[in-house]
C-alpha positions in Angstrom: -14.5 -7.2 7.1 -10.5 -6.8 7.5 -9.2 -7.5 11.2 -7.1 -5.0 12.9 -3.9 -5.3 14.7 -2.7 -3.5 17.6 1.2 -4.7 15.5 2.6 -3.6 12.6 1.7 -5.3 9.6 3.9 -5.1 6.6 3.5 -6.0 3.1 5.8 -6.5 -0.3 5.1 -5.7 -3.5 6.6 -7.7 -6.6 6.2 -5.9 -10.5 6.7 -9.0 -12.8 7.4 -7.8 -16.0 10.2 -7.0 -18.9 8.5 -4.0 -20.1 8.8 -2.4 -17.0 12.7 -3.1 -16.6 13.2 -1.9 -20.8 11.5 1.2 -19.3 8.8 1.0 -22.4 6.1 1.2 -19.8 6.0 3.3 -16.8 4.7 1.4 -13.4 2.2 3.4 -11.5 0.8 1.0 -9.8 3.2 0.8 -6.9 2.6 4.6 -5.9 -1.6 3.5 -6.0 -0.9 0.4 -3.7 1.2 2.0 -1.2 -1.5 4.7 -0.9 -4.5 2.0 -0.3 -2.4 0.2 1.6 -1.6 2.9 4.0 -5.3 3.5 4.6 -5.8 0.1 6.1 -2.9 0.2 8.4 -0.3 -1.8 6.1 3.0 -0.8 6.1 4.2 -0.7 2.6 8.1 -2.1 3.2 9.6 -3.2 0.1 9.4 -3.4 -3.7 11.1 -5.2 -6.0 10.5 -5.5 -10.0 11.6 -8.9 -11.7 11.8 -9.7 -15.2 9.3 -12.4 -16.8 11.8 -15.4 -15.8 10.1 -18.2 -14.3 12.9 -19.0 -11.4 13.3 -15.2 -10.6 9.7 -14.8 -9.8 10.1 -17.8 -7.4 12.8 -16.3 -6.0 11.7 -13.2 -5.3 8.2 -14.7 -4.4 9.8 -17.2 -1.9 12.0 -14.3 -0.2 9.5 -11.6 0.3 6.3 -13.8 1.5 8.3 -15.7 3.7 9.6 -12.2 5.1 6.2 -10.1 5.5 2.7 -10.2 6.6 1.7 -9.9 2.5 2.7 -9.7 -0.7 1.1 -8.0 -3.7 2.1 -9.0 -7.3 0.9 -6.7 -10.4 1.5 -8.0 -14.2 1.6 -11.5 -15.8 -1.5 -12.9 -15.7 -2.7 -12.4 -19.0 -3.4 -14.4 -22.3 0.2 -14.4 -24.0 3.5 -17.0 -23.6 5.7 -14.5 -21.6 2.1 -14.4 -18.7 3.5 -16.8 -16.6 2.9 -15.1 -13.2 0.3 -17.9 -12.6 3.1 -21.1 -13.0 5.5 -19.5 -10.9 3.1 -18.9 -7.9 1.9 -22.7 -8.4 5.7 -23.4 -8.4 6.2 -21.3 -5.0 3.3 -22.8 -3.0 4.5 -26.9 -4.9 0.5 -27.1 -5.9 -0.5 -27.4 -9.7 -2.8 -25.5 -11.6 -6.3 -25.9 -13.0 -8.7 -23.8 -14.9 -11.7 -22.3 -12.3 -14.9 -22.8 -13.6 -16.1 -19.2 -12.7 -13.3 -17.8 -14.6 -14.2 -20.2 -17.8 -17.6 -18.9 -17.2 -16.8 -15.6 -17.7 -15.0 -16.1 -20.7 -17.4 -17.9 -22.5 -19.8 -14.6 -21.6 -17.6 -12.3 -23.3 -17.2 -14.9 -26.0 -21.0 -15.5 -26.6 -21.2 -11.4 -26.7 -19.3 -11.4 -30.1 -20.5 -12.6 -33.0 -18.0 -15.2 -34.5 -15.3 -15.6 -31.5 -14.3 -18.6 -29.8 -12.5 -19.7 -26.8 -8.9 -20.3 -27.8 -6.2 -21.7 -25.5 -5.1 -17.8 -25.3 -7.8 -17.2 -23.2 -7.8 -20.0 -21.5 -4.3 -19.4 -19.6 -6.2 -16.7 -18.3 -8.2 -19.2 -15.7 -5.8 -21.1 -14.5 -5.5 -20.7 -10.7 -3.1 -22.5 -8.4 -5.1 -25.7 -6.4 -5.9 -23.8 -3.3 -6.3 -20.4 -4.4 -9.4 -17.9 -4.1 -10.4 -15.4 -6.6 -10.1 -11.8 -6.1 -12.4 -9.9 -7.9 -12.3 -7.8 -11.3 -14.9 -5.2 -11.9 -13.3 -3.7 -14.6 -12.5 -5.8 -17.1 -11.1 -9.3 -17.8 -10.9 -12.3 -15.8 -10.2 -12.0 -12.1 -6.9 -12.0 -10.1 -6.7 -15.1 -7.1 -4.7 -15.5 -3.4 -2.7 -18.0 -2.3 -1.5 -18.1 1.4 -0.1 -14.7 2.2 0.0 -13.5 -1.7 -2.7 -11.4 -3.9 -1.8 -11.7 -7.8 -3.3 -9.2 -9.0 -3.0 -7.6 -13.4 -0.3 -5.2 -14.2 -3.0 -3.0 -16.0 -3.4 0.2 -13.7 -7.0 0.8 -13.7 -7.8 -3.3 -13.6 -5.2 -3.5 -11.1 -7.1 -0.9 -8.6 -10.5 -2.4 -8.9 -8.8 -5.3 -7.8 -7.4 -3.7 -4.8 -11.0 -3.2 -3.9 -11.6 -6.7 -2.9 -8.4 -7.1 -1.4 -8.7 -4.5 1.6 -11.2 -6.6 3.3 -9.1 -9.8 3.4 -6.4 -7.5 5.1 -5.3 -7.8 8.6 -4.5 -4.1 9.2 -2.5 -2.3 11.8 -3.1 0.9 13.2 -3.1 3.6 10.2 0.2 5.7 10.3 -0.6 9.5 10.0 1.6 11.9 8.2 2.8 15.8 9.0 4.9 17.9 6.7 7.6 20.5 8.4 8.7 22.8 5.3 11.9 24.7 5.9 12.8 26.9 3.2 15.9 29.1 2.6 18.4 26.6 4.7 20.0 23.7 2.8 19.9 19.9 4.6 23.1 20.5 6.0 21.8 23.4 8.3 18.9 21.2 9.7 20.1 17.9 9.9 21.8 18.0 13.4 18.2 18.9 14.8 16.5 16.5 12.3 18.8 14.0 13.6 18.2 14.6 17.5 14.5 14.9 17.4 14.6 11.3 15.0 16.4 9.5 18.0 14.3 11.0 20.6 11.6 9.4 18.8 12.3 6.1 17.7 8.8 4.9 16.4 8.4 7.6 14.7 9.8 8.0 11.0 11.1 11.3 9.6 12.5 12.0 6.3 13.9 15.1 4.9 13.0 15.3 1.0 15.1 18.5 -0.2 13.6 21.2 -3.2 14.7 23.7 -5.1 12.0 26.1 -6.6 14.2 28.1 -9.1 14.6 30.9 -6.7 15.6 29.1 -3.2 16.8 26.0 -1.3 14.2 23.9 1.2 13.2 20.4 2.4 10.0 19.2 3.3 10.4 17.0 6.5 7.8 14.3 6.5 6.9 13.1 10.1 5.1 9.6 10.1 3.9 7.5 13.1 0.8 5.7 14.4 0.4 8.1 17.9 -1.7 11.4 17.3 -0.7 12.5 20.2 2.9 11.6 19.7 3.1 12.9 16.2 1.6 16.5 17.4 4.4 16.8 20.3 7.0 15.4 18.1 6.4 18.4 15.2 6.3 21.2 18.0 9.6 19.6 19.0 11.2 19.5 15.7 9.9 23.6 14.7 11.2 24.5 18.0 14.5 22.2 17.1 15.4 24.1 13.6 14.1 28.3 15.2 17.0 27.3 18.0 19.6 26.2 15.0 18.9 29.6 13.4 16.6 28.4 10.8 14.1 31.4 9.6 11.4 30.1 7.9 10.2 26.7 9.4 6.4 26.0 9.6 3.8 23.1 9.2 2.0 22.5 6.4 -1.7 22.7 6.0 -2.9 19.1 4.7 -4.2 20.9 1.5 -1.0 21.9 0.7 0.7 18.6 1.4 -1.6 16.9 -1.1 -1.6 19.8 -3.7 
């Protein structure tokens, strides 16, 4: 079962992978993480997406694990020459790599399950795990992800990727959840509100609030997100913010109903 923290705890997530920079596939799976993350009291606090260069991904490894509580890597861990997610964590942590029996094990299941294949050194870059490193589980398909130190490696397929997320929650020290309200304000552009947006943000330091501006073909708005880990806090800091934009003139101000927020 994952600890909790009366701190924050933060995490990083690093997107290995040139088909995500060439824009021929479309990452999803940092939107899923940052939503599972924020249910067990993880604070989401950077991203970054690095091509499949062996020295970049050490980098970038090296720089975010050293910098927060955790860091989550999607993509690279499969069968093919450009998969090299696995040598550069090994290269990170200076441990080598060796192929874990369970993961051979279930290989040579799927390969026993069709007639005529055979284990070919393809699939066998899929077991390789650094010296030191635990398995994370796969329900879905494939061999399994693996942890080392502070660092889940996890596949850069979206639906394996989230079963894997399932058995990375309870290794997680989480921090109190953050809770979310949404102020909409329509009919007033940011300029109008930010002076009030502004003085109820420094009046409430731990709190975060962003103003995300829309236009729905007919008028001008922003939805101003309120985030923060106090219930209480949160509640008097919306009632001060509504009260904040009806004294600036603003007409139509009101809080959203949760439905709405997640429609």
């Amino acid at each position: 079962m994952a600890e909790t923290s009366s701190e924050r705890v933060t995490a990083a997530v690093l997107i290995i992978g040139d088909e995500i920079l060439s824009g021929r596939t479309q990452d999803t799976n940092l939107r899923d993480i940052a939503k599972y993350l924020a249910v067990h009291g993880v604070d989401l606090t950077e991203a970054r997406t690095v091509p499949d260069v062996h020295e970049e991904i050490i980098a970038a490894l090296d720089a975010l694990r050293a910098r927060y509580d955790y860091v989550i890597t999607t993509g690279g861990i499969g069968p093919t020459h450009d998969d090299i997610t696995a040598d550069a964590v090994a290269a990170a942590f200076g441990v080598e790599l060796y192929e874990h029996p369970e993961i051979i094990e279930l290989i040579e299941a799927r390969v026993r399950s069709r007639p005529g294949a055979v284990m070919n050194a393809a699939m066998r870059r899929m077991a390789r795990v650094p010296v030191g490193g635990e398995l994370v589980r796969n329900p879905v398909s494939g061999p399994p992800g693996f942890t080392i130190g502070n660092v889940f490696v996890l596949a850069g397929v979206p639906s394996i990727m989230r079963g894997m997320l399932e058995d990375v929650g309870p290794r997680l020290r989480g921090g109190a959840v953050t809770v979310s309200r949404t102020v909409r304000v329509e009919g007033s552009g940011e300029s109008v509100i930010a002076a009030p947006l502004e003085a109820v943000a420094k009046a409430h330091p731990a709190m975060s609030l962003g103003s995300y501006p829309f236009f729905d073909g007919t008028q001008f708005g922003s939805n101003l997100v309120l985030r923060g880990r106090d219930p209480e806090e949160l509640s008097a800091t919306v009632a001060e913010l509504v009260a904040a934009l009806k004294a600036e003139g603003v007409a139509s101000v009101r809080e959203m109903e949760p439905a709405e927020v997640a429609a």
